[in-house]
PDB file of N, CA, C and O in Angstrom:
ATOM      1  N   UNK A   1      23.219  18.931  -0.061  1.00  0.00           N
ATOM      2  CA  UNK A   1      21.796  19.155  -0.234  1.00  0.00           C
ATOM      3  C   UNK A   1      21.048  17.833  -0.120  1.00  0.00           C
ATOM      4  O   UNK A   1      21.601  16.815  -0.538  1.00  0.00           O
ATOM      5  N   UNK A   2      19.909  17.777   0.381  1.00  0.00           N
ATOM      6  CA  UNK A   2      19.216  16.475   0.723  1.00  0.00           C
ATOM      7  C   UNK A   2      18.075  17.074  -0.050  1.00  0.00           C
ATOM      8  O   UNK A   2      18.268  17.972  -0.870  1.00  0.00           O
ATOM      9  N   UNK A   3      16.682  16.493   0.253  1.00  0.00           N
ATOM     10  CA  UNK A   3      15.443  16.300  -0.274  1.00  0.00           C
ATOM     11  C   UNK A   3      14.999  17.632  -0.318  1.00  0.00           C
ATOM     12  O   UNK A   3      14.766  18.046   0.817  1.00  0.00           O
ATOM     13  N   UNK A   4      14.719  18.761  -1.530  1.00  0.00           N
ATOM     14  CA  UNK A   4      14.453  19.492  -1.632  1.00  0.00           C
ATOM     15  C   UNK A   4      15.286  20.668  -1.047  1.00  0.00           C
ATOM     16  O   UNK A   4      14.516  21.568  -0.712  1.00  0.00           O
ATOM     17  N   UNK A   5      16.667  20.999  -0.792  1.00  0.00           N
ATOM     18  CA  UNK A   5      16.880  21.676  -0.125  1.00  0.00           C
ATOM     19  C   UNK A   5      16.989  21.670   1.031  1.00  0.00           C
ATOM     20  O   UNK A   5      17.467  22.527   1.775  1.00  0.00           O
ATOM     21  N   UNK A   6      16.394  20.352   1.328  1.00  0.00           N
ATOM     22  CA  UNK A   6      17.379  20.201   3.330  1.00  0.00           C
ATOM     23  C   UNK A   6      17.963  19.422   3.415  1.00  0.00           C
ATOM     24  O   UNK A   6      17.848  18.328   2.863  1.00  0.00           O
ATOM     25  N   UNK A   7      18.987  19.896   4.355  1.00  0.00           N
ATOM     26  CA  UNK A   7      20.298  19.050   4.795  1.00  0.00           C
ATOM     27  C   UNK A   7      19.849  18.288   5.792  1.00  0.00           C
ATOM     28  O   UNK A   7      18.785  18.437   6.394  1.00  0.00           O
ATOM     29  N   UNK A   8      20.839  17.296   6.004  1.00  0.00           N
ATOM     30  CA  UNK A   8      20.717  15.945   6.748  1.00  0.00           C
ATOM     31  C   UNK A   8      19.966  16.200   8.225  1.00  0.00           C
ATOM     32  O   UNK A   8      19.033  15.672   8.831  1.00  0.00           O
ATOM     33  N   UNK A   9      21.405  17.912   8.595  1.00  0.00           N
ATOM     34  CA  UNK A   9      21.237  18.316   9.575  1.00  0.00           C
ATOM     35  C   UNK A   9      19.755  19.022   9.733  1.00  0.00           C
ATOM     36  O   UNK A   9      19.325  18.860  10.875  1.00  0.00           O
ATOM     37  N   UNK A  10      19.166  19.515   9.164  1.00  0.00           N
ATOM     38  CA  UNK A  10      17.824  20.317   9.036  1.00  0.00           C
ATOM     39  C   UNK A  10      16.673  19.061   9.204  1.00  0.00           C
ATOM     40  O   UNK A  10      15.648  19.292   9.845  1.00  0.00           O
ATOM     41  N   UNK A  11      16.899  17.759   8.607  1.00  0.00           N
ATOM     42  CA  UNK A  11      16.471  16.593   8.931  1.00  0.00           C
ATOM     43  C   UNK A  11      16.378  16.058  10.645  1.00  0.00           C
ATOM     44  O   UNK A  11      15.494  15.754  11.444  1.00  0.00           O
ATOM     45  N   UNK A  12      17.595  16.144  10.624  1.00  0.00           N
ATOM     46  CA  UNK A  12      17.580  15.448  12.225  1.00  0.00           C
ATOM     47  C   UNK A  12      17.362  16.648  13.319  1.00  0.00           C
ATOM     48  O   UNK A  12      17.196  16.374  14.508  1.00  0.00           O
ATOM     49  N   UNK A  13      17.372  17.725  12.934  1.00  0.00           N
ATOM     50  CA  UNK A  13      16.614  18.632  14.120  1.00  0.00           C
ATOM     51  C   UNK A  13      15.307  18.379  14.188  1.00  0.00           C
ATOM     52  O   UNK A  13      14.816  18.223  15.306  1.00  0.00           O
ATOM     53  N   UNK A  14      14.310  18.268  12.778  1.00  0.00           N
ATOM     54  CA  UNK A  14      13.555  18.286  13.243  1.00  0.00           C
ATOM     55  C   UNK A  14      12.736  17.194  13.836  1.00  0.00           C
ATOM     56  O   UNK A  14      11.769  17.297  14.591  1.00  0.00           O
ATOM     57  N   UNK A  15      13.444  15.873  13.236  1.00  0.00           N
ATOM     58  CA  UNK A  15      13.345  14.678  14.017  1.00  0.00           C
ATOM     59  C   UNK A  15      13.368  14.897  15.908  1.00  0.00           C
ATOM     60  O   UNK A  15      12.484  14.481  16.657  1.00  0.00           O
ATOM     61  N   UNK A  16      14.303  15.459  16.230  1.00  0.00           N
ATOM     62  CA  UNK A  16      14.313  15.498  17.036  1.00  0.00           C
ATOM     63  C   UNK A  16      13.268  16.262  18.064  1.00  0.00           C
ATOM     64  O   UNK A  16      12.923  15.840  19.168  1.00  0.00           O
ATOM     65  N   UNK A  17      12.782  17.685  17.328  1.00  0.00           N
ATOM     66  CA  UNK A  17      11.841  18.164  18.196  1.00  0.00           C
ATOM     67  C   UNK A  17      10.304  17.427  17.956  1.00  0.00           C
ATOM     68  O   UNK A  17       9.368  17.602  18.737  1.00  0.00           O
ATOM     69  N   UNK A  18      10.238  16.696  16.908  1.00  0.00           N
ATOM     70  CA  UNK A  18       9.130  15.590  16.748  1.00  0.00           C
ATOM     71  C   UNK A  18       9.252  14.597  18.043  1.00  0.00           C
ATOM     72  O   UNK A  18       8.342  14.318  18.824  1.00  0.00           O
ATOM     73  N   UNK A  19      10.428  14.195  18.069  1.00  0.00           N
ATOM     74  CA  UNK A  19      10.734  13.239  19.468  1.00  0.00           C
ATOM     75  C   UNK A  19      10.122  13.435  20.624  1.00  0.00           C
ATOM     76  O   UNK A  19       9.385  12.669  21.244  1.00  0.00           O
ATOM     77  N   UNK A  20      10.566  14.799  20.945  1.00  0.00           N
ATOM     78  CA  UNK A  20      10.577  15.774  22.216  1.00  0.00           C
ATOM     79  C   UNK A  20       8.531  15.861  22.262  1.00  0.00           C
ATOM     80  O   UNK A  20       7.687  15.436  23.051  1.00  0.00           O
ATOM     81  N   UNK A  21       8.488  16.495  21.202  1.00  0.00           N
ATOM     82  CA  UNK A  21       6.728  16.473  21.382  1.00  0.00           C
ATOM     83  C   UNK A  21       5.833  15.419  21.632  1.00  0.00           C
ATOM     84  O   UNK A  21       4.701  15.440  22.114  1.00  0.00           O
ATOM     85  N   UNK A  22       6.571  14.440  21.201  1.00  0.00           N
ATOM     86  CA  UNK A  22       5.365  13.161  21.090  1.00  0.00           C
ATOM     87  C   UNK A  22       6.133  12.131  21.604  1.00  0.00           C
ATOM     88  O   UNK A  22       5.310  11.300  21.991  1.00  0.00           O
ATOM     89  N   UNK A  23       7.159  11.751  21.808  1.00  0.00           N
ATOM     90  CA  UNK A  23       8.051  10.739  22.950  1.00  0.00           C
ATOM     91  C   UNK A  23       7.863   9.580  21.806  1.00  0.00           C
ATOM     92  O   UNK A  23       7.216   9.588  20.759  1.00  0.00           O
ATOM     93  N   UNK A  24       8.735   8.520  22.461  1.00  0.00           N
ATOM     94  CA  UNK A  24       9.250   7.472  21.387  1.00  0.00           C
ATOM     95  C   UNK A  24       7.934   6.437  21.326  1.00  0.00           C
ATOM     96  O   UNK A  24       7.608   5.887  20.274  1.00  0.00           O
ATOM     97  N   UNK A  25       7.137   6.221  22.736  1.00  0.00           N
ATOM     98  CA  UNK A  25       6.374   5.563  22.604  1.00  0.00           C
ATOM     99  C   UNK A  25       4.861   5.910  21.877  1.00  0.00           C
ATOM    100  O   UNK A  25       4.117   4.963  21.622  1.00  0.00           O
ATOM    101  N   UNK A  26       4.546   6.960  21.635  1.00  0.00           N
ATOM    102  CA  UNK A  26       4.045   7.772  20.697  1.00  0.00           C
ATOM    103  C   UNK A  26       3.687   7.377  19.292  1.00  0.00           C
ATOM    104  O   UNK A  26       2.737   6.954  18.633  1.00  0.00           O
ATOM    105  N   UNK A  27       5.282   7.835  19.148  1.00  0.00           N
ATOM    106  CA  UNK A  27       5.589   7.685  17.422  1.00  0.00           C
ATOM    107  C   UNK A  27       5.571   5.985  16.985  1.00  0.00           C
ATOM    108  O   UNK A  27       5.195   5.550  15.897  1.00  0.00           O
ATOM    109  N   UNK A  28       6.114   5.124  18.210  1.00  0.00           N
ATOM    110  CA  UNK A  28       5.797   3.669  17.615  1.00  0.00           C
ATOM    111  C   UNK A  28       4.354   3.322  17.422  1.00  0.00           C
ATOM    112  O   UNK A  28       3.831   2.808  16.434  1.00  0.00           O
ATOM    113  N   UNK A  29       3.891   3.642  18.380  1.00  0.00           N
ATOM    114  CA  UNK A  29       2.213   3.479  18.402  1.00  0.00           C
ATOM    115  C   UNK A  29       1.531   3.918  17.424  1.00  0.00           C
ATOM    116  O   UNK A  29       0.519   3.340  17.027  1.00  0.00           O
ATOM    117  N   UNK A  30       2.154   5.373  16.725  1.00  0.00           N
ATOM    118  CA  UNK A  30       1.721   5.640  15.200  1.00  0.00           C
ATOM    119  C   UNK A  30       2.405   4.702  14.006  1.00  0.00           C
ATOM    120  O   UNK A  30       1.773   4.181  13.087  1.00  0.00           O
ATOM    121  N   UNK A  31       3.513   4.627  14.176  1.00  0.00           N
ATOM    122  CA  UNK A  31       3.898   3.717  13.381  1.00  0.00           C
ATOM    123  C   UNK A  31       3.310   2.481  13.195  1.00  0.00           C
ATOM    124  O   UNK A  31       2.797   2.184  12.116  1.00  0.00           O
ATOM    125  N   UNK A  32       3.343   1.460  14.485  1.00  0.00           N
ATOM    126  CA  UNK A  32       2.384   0.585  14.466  1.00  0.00           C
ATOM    127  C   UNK A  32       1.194   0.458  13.820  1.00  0.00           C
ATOM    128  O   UNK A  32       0.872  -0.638  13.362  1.00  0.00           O
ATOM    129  N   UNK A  33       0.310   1.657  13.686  1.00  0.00           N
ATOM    130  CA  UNK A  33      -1.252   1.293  13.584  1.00  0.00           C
ATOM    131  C   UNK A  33      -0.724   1.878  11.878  1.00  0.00           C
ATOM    132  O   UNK A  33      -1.450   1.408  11.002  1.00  0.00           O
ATOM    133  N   UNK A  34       0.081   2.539  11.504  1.00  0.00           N
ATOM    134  CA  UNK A  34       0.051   2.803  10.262  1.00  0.00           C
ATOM    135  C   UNK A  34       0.343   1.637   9.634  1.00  0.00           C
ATOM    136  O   UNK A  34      -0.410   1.203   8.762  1.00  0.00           O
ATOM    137  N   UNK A  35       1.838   0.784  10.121  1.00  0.00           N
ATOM    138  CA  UNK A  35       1.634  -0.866   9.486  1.00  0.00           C
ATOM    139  C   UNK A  35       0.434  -1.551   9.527  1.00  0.00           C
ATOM    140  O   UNK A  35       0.198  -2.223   8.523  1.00  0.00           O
ATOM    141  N   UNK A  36      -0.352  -1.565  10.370  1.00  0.00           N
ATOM    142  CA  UNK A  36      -1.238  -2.762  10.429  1.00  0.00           C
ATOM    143  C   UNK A  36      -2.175  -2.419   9.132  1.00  0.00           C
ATOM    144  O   UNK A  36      -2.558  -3.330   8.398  1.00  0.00           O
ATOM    145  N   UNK A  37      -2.609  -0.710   8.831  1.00  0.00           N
ATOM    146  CA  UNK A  37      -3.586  -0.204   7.945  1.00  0.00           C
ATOM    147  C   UNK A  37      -3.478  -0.688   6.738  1.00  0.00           C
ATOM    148  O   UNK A  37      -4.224  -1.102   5.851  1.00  0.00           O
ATOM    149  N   UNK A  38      -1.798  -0.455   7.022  1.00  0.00           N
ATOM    150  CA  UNK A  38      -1.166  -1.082   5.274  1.00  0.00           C
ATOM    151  C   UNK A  38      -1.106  -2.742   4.724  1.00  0.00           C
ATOM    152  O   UNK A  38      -1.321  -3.109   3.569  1.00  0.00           O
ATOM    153  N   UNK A  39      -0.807  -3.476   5.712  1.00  0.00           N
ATOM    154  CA  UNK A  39      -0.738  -4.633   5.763  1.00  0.00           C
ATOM    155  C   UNK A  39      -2.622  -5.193   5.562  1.00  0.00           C
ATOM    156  O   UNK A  39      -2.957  -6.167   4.889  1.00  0.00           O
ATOM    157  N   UNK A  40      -3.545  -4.327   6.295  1.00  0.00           N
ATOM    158  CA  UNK A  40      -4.991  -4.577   5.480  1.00  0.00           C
ATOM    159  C   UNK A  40      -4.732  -4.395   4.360  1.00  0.00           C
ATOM    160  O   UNK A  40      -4.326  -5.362   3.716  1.00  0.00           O
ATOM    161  N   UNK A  41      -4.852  -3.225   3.772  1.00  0.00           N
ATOM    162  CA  UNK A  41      -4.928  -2.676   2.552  1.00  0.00           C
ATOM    163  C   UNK A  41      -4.332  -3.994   1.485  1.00  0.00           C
ATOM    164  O   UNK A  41      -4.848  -4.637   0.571  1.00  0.00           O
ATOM    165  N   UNK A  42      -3.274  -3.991   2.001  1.00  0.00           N
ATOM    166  CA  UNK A  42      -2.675  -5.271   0.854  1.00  0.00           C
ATOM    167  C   UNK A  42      -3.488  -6.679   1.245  1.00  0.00           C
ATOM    168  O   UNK A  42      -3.763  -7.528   0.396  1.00  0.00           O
ATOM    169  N   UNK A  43      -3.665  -6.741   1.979  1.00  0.00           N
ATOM    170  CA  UNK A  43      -4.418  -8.172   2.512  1.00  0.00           C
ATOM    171  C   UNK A  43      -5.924  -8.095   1.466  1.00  0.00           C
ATOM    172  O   UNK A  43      -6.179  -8.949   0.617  1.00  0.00           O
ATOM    173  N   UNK A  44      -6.575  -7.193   1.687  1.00  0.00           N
ATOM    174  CA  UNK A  44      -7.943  -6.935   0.899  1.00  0.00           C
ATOM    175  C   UNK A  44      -7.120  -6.859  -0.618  1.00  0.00           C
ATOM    176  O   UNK A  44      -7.229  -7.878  -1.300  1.00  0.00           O
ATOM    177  N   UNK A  45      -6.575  -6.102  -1.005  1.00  0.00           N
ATOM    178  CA  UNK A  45      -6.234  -5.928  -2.924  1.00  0.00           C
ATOM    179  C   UNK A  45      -6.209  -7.534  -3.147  1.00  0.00           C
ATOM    180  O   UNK A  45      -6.894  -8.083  -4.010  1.00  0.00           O
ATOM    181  N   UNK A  46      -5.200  -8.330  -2.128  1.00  0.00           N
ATOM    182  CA  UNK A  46      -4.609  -9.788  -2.603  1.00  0.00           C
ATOM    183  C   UNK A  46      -6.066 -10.457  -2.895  1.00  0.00           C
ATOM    184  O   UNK A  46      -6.277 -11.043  -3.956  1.00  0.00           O
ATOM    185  N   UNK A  47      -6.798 -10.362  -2.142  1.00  0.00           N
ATOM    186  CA  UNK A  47      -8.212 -11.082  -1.742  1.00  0.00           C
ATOM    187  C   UNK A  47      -9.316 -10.520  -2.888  1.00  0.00           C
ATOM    188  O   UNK A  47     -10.266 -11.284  -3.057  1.00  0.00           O
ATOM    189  N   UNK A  48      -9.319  -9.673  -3.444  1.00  0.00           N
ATOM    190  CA  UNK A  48     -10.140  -9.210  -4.547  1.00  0.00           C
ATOM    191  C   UNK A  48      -9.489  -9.384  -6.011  1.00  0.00           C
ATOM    192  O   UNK A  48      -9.993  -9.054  -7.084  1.00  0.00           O
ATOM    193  N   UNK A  49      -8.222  -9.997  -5.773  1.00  0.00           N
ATOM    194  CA  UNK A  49      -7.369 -10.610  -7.102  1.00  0.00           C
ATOM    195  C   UNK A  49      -7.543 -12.175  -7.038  1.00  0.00           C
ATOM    196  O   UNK A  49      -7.617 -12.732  -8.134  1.00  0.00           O
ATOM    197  N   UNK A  50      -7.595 -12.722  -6.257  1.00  0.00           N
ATOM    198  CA  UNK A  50      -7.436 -13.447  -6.371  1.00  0.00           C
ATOM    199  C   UNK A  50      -9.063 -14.301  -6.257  1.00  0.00           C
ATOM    200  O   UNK A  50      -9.050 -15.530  -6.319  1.00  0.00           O
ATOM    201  N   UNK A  51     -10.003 -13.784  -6.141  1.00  0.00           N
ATOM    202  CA  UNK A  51     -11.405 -13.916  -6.093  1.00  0.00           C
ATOM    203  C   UNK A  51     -11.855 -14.255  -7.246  1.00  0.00           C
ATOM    204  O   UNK A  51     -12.879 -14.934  -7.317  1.00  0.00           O
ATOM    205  N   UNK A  52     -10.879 -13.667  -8.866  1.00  0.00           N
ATOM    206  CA  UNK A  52     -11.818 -14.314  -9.821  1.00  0.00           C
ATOM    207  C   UNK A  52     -12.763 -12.721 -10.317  1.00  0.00           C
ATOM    208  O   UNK A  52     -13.278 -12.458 -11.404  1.00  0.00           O
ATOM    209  N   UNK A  53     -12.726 -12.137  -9.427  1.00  0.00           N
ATOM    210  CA  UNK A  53     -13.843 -10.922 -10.314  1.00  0.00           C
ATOM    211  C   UNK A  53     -13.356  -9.772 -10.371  1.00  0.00           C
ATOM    212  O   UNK A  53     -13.873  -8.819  -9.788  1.00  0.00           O
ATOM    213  N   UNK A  54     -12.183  -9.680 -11.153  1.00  0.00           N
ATOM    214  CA  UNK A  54     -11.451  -9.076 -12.197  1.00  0.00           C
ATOM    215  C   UNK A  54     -11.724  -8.420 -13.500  1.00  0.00           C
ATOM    216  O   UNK A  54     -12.274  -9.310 -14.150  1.00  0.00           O
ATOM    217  N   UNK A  55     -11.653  -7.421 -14.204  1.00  0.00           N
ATOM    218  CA  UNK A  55     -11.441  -7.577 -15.531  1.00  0.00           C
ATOM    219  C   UNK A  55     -11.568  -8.441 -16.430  1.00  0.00           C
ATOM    220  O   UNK A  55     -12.414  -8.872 -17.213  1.00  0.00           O
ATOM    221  N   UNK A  56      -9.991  -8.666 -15.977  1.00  0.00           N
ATOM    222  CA  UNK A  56      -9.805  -9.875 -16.803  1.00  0.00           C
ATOM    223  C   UNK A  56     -10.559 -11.268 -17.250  1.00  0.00           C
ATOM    224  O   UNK A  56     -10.421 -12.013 -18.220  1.00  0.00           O
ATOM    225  N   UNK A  57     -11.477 -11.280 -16.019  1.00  0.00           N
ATOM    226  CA  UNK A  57     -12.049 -12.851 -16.404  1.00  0.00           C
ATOM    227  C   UNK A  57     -13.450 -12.506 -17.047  1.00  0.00           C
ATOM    228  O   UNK A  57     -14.227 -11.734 -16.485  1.00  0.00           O
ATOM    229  N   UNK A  58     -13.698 -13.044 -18.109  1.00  0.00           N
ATOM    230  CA  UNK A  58     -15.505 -12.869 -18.206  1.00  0.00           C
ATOM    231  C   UNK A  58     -15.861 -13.156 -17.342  1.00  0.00           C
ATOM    232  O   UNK A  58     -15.314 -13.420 -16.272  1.00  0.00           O
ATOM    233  N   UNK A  59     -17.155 -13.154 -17.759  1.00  0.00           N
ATOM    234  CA  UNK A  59     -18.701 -13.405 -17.070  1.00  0.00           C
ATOM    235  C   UNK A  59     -18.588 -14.636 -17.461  1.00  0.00           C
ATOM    236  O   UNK A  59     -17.856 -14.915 -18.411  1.00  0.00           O
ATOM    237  N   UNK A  60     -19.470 -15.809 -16.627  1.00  0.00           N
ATOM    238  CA  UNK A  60     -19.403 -17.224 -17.392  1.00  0.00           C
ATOM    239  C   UNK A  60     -20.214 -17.581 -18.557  1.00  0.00           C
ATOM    240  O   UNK A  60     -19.893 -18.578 -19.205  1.00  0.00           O
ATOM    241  N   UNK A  61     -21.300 -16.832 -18.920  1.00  0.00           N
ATOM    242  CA  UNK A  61     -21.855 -17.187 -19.802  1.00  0.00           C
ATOM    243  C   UNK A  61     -21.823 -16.412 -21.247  1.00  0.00           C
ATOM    244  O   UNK A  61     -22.618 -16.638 -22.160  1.00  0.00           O
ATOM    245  N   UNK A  62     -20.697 -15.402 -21.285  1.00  0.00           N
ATOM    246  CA  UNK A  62     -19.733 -14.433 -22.385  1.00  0.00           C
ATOM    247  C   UNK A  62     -18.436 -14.953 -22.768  1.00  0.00           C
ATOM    248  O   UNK A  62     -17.641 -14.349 -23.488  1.00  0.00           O
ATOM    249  N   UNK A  63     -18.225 -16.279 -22.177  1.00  0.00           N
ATOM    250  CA  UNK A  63     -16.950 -17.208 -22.501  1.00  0.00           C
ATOM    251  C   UNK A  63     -16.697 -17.621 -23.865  1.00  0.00           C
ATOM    252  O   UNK A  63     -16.983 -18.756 -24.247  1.00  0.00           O
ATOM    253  N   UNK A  64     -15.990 -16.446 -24.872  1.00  0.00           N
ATOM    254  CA  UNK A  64     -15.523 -16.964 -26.163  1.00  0.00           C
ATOM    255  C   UNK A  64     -15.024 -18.328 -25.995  1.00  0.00           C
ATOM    256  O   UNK A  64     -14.425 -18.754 -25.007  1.00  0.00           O
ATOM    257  N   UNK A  65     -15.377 -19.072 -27.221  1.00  0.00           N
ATOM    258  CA  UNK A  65     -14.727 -21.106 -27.723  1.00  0.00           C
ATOM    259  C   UNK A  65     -13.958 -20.618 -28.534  1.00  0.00           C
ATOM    260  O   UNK A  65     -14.363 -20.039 -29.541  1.00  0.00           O
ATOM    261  N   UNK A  66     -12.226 -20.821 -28.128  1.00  0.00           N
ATOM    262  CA  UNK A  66     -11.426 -20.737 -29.025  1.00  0.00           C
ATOM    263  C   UNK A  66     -11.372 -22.218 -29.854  1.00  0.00           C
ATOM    264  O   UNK A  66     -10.551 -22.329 -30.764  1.00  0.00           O
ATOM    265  N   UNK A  67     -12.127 -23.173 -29.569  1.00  0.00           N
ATOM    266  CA  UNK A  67     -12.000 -24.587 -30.481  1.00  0.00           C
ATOM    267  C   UNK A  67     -13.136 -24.390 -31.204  1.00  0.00           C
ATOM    268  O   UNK A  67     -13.005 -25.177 -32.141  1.00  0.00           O
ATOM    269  N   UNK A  68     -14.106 -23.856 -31.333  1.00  0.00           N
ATOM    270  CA  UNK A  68     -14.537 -23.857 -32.451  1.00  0.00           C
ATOM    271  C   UNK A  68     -13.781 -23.263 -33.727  1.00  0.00           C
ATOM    272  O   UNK A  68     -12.974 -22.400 -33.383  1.00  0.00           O
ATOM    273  N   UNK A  69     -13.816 -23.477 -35.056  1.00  0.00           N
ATOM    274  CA  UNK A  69     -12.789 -23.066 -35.922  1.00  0.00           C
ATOM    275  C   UNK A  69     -14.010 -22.212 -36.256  1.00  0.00           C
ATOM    276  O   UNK A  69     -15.138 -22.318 -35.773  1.00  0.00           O
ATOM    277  N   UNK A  70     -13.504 -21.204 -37.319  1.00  0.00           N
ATOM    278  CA  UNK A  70     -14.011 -20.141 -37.626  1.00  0.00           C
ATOM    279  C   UNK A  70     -14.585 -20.727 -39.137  1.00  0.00           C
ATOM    280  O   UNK A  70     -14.111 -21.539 -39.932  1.00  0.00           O
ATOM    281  N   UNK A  71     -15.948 -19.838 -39.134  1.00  0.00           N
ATOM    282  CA  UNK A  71     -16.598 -20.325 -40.577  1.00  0.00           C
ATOM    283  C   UNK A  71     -17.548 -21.309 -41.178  1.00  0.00           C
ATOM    284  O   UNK A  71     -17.744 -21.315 -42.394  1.00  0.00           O
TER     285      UNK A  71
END
């Protein structure tokens, strides 16, 4: 048993009539443009982390002084 109830073989048939419909140069060309989408996608997340305007960082002028002592 493979992924839900299909076998390897039920796998590679239908690989294969995917082949047959859309030819190899096809499916790379989808493949291709699906990497590049993804490789944005992560390119932009990296670029909006690393920008500083996060959560995590205040605002500059909401910047708790942990050296002031309390009291």
């Amino acid at each position: 048993m493979g992924l839900g109830g299909i076998s390897i073989w039920q796998l590679l048939i239908i690989f294969a009539i995917v082949v047959m419909l859309f030819g190899t140069s096809r499916i790379r060309n989808i493949g291709t443009d699906l990497g590049s989408a993804i490789r944005g996608f992560r390119d932009s997340m990296s670029k909006d982390e690393s920008s500083g305007d996060g959560v995590a960082n205040p605002p500059p002028g909401k910047e708790q002084d942990s050296d002031k002592p309390a009291g």
